[in-house]
N, C-alpha and C positions, 0 to 999 in steps of 0.2 A: 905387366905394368898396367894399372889402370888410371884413367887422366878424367877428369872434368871439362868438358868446356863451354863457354856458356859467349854468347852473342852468333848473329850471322843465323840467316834462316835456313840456309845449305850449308854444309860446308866445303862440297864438293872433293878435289882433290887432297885437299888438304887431312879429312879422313881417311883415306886409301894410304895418301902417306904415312902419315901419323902408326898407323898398321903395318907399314912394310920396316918401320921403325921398332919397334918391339912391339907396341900395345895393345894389350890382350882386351882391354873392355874400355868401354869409352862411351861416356852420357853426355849426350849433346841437350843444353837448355839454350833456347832464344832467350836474351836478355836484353828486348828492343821493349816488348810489352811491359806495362808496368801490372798488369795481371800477373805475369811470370815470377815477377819480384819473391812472391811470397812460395812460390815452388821452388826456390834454388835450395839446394840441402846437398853437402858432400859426404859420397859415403865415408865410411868406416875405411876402410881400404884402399882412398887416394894416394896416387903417387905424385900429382900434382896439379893445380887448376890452370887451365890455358881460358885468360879471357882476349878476345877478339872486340879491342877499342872503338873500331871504326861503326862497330854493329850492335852495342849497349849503349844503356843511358846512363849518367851519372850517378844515380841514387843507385842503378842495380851492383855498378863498377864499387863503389863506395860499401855493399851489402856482403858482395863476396869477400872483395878483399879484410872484413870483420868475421867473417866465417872462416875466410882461410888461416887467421893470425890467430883466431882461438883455437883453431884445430889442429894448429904445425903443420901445416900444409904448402907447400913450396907452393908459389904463383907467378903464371906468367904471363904479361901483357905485351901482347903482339898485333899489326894490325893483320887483316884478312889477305893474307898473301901467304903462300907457302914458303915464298926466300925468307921474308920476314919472321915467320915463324919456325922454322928449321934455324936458323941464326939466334933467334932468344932460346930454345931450347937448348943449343951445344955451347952459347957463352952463357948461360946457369948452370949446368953439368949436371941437370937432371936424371937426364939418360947418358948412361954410359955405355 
């Protein structure tokens, strides 16, 4: 399974979990800078975008979420917490 996630300058536990969860490749973008903005790109091969609220800005939240709807790409907004994030993954039913 490969995921997107974009916000948060670490993600510390939250990758390691995400890993012990199935996911085989995982591309972390900061979506704090509005530098960044223009690097966000989903691959080919996503299984879904986790963006982390508490640690984007609005125009980049606003950027993805038009990237992910023209790509059919499932998206998940969560804040930087792994309860938080483990709980919007299994009530979308992304991973199975």
């Amino acid at each position: 399974m490969s995921i997107v996630v974009i916000g948060a300058d670490y993600l510390g536990i939250i990758e390691k979990n995400l890993y012990l969860l199935g996911v085989t490749k995982l591309k972390h973008i900061d979506g704090r800078r509005v530098s960044n903005q223009n690097k966000i790109s989903i691959p080919q091969k996503t299984d879904f975008v986790l963006v982390l609220t508490d640690y984007v800005n609005h125009n980049t939240a606003k950027m993805v979420k038009e990237i992910a709807r023209g790509r059919d790409v499932p998206l998940i907004f969560s804040k930087r917490s792994w309860g938080a994030v483990e709980e919007k993954i299994i009530s979308s039913g992304v991973m199975n």
